[in-house]
C-alpha positions as a Python dict, from the first residue, in 0.01 Angstrom:
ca = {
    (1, 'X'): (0, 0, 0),
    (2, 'X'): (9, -177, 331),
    (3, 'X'): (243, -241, 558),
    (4, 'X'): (353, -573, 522),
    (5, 'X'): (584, -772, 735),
    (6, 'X'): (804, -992, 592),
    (7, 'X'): (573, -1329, 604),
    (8, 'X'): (360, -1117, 429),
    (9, 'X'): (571, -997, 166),
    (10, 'X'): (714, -1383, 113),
    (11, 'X'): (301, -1500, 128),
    (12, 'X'): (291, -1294, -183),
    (13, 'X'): (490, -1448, -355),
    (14, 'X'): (409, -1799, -304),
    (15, 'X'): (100, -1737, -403),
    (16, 'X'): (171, -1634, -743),
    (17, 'X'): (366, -1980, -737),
    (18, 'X'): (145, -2226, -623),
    (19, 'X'): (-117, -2422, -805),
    (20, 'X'): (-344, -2708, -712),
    (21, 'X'): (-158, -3027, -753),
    (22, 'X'): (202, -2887, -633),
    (23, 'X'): (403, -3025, -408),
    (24, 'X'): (548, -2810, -140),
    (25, 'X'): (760, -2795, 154),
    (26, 'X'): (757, -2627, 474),
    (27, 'X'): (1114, -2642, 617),
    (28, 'X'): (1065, -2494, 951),
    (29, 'X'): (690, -2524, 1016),
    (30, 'X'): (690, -2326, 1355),
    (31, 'X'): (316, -2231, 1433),
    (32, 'X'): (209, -2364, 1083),
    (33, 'X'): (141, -2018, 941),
    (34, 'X'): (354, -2130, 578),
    (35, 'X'): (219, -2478, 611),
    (36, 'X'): (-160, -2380, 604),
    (37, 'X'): (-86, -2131, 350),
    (38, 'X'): (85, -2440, 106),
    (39, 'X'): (-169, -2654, 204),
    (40, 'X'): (-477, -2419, 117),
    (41, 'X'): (-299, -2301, -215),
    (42, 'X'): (-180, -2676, -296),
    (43, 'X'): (-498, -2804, -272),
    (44, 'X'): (-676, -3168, -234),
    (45, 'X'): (-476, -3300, -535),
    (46, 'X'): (-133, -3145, -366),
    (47, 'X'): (103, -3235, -82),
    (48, 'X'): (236, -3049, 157),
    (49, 'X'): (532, -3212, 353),
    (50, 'X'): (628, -2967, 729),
    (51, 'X'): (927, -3009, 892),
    (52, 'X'): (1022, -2930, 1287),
    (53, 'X'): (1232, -3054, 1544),
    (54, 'X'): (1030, -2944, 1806),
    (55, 'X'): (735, -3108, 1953),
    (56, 'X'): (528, -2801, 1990),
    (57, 'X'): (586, -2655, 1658),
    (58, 'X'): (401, -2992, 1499),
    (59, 'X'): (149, -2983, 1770),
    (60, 'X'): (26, -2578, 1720),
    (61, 'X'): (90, -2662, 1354),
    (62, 'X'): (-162, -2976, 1368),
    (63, 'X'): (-390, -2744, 1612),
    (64, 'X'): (-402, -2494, 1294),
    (65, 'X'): (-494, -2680, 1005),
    (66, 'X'): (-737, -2831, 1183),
    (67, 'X'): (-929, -2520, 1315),
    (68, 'X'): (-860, -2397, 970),
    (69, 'X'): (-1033, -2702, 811),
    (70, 'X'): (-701, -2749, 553),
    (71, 'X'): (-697, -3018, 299),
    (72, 'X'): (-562, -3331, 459),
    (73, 'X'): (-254, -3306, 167),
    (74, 'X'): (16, -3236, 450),
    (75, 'X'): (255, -3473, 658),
    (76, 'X'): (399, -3328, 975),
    (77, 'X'): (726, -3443, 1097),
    (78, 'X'): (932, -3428, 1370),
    (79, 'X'): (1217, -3379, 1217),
    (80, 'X'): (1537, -3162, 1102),
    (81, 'X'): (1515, -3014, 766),
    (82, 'X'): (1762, -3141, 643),
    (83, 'X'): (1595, -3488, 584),
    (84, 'X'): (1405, -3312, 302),
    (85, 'X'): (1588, -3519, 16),
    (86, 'X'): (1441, -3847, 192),
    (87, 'X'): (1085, -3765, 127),
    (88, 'X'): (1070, -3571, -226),
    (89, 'X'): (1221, -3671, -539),
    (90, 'X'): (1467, -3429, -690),
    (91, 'X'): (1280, -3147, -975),
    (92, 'X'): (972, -3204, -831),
    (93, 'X'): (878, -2948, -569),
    (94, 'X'): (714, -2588, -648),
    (95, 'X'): (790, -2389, -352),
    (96, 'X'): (966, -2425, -27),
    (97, 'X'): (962, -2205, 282),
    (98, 'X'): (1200, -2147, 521),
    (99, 'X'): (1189, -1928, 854),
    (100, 'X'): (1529, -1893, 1022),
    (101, 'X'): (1575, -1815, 1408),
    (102, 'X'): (1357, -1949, 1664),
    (103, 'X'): (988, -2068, 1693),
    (104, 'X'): (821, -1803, 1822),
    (105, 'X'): (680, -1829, 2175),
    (106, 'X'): (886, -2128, 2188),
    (107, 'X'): (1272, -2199, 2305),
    (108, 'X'): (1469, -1950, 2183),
    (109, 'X'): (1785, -2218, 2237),
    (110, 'X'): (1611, -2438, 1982),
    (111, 'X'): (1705, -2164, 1701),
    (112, 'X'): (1819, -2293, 1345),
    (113, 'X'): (2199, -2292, 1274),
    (114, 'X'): (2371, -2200, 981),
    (115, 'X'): (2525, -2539, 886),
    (116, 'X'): (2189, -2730, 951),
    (117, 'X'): (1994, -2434, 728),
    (118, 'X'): (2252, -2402, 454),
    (119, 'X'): (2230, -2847, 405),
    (120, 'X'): (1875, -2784, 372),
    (121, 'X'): (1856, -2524, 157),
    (122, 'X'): (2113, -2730, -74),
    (123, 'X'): (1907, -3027, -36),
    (124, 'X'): (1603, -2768, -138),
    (125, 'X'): (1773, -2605, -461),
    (126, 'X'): (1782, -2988, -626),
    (127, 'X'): (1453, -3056, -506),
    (128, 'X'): (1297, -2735, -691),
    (129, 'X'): (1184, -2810, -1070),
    (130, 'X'): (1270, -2557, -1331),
    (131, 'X'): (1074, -2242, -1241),
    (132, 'X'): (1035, -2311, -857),
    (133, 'X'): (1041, -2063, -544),
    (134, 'X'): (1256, -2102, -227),
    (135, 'X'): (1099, -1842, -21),
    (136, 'X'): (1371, -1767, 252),
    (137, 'X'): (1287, -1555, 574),
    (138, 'X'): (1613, -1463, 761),
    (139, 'X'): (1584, -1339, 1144),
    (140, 'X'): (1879, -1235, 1337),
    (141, 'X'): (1991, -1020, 1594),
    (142, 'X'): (1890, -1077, 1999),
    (143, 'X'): (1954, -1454, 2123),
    (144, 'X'): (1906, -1540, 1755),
    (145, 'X'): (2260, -1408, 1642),
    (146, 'X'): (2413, -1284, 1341),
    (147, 'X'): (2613, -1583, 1226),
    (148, 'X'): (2343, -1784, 1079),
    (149, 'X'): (2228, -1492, 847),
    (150, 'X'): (2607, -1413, 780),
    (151, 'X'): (2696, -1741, 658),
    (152, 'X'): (2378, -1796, 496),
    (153, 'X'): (2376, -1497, 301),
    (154, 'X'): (2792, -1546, 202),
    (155, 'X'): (2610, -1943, 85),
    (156, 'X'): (2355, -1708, -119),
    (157, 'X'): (2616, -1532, -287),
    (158, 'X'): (2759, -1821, -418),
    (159, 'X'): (2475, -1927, -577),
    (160, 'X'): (2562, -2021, -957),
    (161, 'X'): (2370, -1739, -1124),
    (162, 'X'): (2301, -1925, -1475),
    (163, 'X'): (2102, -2146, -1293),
    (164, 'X'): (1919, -1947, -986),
    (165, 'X'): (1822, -1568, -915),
    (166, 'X'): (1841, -1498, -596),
    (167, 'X'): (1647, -1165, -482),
    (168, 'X'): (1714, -1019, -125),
    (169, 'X'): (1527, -733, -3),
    (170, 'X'): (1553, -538, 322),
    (171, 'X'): (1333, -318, 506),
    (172, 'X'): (1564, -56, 509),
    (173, 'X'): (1440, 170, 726),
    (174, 'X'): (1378, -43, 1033),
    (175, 'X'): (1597, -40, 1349),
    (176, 'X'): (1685, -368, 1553),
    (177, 'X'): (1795, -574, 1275),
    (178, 'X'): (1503, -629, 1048),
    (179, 'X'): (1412, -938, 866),
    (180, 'X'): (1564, -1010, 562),
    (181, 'X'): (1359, -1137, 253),
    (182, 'X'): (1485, -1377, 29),
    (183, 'X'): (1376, -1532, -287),
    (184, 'X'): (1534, -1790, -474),
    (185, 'X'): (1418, -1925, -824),
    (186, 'X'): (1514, -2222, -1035),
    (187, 'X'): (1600, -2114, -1401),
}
C-alpha cells in the first residue's frame, strides 16, 4: 500500500463518488488541487462551483485548470464558503470538499475559523442529495490552532446519526498533530 497523505486518502474517496454530470463543490479551493480533481471527474456535462476568499487561491486555482486543460464546468469565486446555499439548490450536490487551516504558501492569518467552517458545512449537509460525500480535511496545530478542529469535531458529533455517518480517521502514528480525515454521507 502507499503512503498516502490525507488529500490522498479523501481523493479516494471522491472518486468512487463522482460521476459525469454531478455537481460539486469546492469549499476552500486553495491551490485548486480538489477543484481540478471535481472538475476532471464531473466532467463536460458537470459543474464544479470553488470557493476562496483570497485572491491568490482563485488565481493559482485558475493557473491550474488551465495548464491542466479541465473542462470549463467550474465557477471560481471570491468568496466565503458560506455563500454556498446562494448558488446550489438544496439535494442536489454529490460531493463537497473542504480543507481547513490556511492556504498553503499563502497567509497563514487568512486561516478558516470554526464558526465560518461549521455555517458552511451546515449549509453543505442540506445541499448534499441522498447518498452524497462531504469530504472534510481538518489541519490544526502551529499558527493554525486547535479550536477550529475542536469545535468542529464537537459540531461532528452532533450530527443526527439516522440521517448522516460521519467517519473520522487519524493517522495515528504521526507526531505534530496530524491531519484529520473526515467523511460525511447523506443517508
Amino acid at each position: 500500500m502507499k503512503n498516502f497523505q490525507i488529500t490522498q486518502w479523501c481523493a479516494r474517496f471522491i472518486k468512487e463518488q463522482v460521476s459525469p454530470g454531478d455537481l460539486c463543490i469546492d469549499a476552500t479551493m486553495g491551490n485548486g488541487n480538489d477543484t481540478l480533481l471535481l472538475s476532471t471527474l464531473c466532467g463536460k456535462d458537470g459543474r464544479v462551483i470553488a470557493f476562496d476568499i483570497q485572491e491568490q487561491a482563485v488565481k493559482s486555482t485558475k493557473e491550474r485548470l488551465s495548464k491542466a486543460d479541465a473542462p470549463d464546468n467550474y465557477t471560481l469565486l471570491l468568496e466565503s464558503h458560506t455563500q454556498m446555499s446562494s448558488y446550489a439548490e438544496e439535494n442536489s450536490v454529490s460531493c463537497i470538499t473542504f480543507n481547513l487551516g490556511y492556504l498553503p504558501g499563502g497567509d497563514h492569518t487568512m486561516a478558516t475559523k470554526s464558526d465560518s467552517s461549521i455555517a458552511a458545512l451546515t449549509q453543505g449537509l442540506s445541499l448534499l442529495k441522498k447518498g452524497g460525500l462531504i469530504s472534510l480535511c481538518i489541519y490544526s496545530g502551529g499558527d493554525s490552532g486547535f479550536e477550529e478542529r475542536d469545535a468542529v469535531l464537537t459540531w461532528l458529533a452532533t450530527l443526527d446519526p439516522h440521517k448522516y455517518l460521519v467517519i473520522r480517521s487519524d493517522y495515528y502514528n504521526r507526531p505534530n498533530h496530524p491531519p484529520i480525515p473526515v467523511l460525511i454521507i447523506k443517508l
